[in-house]
C-alpha positions in Angstrom: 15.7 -22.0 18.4 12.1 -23.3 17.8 10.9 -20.3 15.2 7.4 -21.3 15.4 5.7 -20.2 18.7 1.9 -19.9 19.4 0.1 -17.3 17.2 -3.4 -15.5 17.2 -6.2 -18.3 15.8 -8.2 -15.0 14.3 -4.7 -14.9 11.7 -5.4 -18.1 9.9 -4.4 -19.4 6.7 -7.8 -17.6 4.9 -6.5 -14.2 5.6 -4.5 -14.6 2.5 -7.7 -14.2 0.0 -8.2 -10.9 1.7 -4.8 -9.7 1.4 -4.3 -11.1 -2.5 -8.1 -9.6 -3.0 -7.0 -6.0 -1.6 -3.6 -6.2 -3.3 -4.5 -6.6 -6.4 -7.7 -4.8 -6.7 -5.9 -1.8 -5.2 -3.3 -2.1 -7.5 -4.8 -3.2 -10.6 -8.3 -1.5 -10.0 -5.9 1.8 -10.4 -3.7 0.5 -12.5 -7.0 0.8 -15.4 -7.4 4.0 -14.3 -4.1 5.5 -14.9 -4.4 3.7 -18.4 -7.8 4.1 -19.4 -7.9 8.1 -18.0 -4.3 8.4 -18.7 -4.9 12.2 -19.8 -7.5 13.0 -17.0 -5.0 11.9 -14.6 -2.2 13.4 -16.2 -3.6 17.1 -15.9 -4.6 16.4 -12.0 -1.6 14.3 -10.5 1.3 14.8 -13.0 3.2 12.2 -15.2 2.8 8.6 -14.7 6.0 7.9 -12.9 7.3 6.8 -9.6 6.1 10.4 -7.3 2.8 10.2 -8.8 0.7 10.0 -6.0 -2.2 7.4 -7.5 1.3 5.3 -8.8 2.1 5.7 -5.1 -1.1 4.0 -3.9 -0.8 1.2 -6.4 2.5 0.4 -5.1 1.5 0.5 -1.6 -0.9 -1.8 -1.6 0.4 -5.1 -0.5 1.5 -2.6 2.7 -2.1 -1.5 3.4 -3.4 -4.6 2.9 -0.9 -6.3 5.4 -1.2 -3.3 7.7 -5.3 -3.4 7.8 -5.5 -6.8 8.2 -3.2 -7.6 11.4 -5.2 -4.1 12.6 -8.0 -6.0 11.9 -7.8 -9.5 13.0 -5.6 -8.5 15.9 -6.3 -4.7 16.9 -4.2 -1.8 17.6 -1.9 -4.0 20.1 -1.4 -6.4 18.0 -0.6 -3.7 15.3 2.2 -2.7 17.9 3.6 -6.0 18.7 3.3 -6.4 14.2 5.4 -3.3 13.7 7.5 -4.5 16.7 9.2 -6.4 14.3 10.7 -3.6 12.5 13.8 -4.1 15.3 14.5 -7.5 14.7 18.1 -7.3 13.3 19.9 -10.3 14.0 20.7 -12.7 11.6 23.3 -14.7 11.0 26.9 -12.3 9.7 27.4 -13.9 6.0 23.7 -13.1 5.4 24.1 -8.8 6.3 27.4 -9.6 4.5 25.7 -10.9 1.3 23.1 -7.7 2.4 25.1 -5.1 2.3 27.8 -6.2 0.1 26.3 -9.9 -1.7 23.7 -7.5 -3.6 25.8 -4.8 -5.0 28.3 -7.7 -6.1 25.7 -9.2 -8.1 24.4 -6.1 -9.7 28.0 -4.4 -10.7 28.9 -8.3 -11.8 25.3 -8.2 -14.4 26.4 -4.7 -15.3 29.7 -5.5 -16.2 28.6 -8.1 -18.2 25.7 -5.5 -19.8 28.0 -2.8 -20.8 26.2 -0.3 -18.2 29.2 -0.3 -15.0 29.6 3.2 -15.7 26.2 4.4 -15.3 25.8 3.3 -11.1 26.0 7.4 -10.3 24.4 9.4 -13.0 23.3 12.4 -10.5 24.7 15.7 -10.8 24.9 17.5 -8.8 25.4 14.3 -6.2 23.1 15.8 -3.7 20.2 14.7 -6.0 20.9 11.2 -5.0 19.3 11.7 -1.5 15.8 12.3 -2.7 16.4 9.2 -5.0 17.6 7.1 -2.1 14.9 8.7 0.1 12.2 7.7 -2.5 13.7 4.0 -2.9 13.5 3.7 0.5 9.8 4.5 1.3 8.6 3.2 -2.0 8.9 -0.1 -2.9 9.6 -1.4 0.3 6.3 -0.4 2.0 5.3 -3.5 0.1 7.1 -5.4 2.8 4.8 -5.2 5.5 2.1 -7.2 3.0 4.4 -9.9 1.3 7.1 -10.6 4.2 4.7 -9.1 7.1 2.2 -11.1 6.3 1.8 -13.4 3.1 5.1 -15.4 4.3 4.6 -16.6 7.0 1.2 -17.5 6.8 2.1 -19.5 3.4 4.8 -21.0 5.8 2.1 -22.6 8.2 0.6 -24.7 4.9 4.0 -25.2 3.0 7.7 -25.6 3.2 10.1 -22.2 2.7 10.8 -23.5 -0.5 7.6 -23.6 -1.7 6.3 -20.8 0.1 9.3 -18.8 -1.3 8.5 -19.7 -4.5 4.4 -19.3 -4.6 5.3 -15.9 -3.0 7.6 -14.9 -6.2 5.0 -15.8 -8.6 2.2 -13.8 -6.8 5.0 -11.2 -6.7 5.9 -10.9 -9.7 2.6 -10.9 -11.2 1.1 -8.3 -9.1 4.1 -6.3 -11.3 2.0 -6.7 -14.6 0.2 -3.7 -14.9 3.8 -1.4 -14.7 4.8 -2.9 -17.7 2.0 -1.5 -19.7 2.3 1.8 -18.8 5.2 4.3 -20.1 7.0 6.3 -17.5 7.5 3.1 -15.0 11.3 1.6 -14.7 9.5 -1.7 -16.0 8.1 -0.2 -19.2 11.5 -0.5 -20.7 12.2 -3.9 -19.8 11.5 -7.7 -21.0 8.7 -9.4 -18.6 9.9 -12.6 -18.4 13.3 -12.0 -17.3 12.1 -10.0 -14.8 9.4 -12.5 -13.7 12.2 -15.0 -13.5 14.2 -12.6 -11.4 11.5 -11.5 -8.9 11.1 -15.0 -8.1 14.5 -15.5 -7.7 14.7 -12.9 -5.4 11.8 -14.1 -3.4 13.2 -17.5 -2.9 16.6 -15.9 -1.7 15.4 -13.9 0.6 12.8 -16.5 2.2 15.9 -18.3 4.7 17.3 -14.9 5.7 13.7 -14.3 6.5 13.2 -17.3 8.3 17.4 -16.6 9.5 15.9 -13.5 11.1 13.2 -14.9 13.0 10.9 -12.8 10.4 12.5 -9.7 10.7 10.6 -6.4 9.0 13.7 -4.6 8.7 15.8 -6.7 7.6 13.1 -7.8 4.6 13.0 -3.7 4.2 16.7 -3.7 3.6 16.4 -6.0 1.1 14.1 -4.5 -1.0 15.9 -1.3 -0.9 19.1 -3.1 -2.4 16.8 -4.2 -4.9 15.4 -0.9 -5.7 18.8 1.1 -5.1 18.8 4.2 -7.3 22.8 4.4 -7.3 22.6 1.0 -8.9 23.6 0.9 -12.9 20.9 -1.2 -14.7 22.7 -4.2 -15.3 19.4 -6.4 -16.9 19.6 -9.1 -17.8 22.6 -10.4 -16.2 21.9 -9.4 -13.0 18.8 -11.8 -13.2 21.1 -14.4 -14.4 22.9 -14.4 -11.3 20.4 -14.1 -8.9 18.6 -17.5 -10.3 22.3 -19.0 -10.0 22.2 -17.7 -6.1 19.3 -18.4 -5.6 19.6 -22.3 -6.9 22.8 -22.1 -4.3 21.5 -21.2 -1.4 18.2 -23.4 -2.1 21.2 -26.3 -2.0 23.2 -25.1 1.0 20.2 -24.5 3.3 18.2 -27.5 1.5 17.1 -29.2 4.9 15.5 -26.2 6.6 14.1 -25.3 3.0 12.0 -28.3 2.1 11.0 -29.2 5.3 8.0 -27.5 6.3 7.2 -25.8 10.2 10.9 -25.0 9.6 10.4 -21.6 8.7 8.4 -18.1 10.6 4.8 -18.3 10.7 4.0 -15.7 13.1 2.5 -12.9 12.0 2.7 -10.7 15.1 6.6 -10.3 17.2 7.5 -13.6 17.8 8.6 -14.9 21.6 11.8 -14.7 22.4 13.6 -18.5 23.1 
């Protein structure tokens, strides 16, 4: 299957500075609001935390920015055919496997390791977990539609997955700074280099089920959700641990495809079938 089929000229390799400009000046630029107007904010919106709607926005942004820019560059049917890629599902069965089951492996095998196995369910009563899970899910993974949806696969058209993967993971993991300076964010209570080491991990991991998926939306969604899973204990920082040790696996198992560049999804918009 050839995964790289004609795409729209008007989505070019330049459409990235836009999308890292957007990105981080939407997150960022509200970022030193929340932290210079802390109090201000604080009497208007609530506590700095993850239903804080100005926290919200800040964590959407890679989304919007993805979103905007195929609207854009490609209009309201090419928006369509975009979001089209939200039912792309199939990929190869050992990667749903390492999906559905892979991912909570790692994490009980980190918090095992931390001490922390016996936190994964802390809600009581347990009908407060569906909120948390509904939250997870339309949080974090919004991001998707700017970092898979778009940054991906136009990185993919200049460099191999690998790399591509990788450059991703550090943009990633940056755009993460400003939660660790501000109280009330999961981060705030965690070590920044592990977790810059981990994000990149996890962007190099998932860059070949990507790429497995024909650049499936969903399927990137799904991942992020595992990552952000409320029900998970917090097994830092041996959960990180592991997923550098997958991660420098499955870099060797799918090694040709990985540093071989036009071997992984550059479209941007739902990709032809064949």
């Amino acid at each position: 299957m050839n995964l790289v089929s004609k795409i729209p000229t008007t989505v070019t390799t330049k459409t990235l500075g836009p999308f890292l400009a957007i990105t981080f000046g939407l997150t960022w630029g509200l970022a030193a609001l929340l932290l210079l107007f802390t109090d201000q904010i604080v009497a208007i919106f609530g506590e700095i935390s993850t239903t804080n709607p100005l926290f919200i926005l800040a964590v959407y942004a890679p989304g919007f920015a993805g979103v905007f820019l195929v609207w854009w560059h490609c209009g309201l049917r090419g928006l369509s055919s975009f979001f089209r890629r939200l039912t792309l599902w199939r990929a190869p069965r050992l990667w749903w496997l390492f999906l559905i089951l892979g991912i909570p492996a790692i994490v009980y095998a980190g918090a095992a390791l931390a001490g922390t196995i016996n936190d994964s369910f802390s809600f009581s009563p347990w009908t407060k977990a569906l909120p948390a899970l509904a939250l997870a899910l339309f949080l974090g993974p919004i991001e998707e539609f700017g970092w898979r949806g778009l940054a991906l696969p136009l990185l993919q058209r200049r460099f191999a997955p690998f790399w591509a993967g990788l450059i991703l993971g550090v943009i990633w993991a940056l755009w993460h700074v400003p939660s660790f300076l501000m109280s009330g964010t999961p981060q705030s209570a965690w070590s920044f280099g592990p977790y810059f080491a981990g994000v990149v991990a996890i962007s190099v991991i998932l860059t070949p089920l990507f790429n497995a998926s024909r650049g499936s939306l969903l399927i990137a969604v799904l991942y992020h959700f595992q990552m952000m899973n409320p029900l998970f204990p917090d097994a830092q920082p041996w959960d990180i641990l592991i997923y550098i040790i997958v991660a420098v696996i499955v870099v060797w198992l799918h090694r040709d495809q990985m540093f071989q560049r036009g071997s992984g999804v550059t479209d941007v918009l739902m990709p032809k079938s064949g």
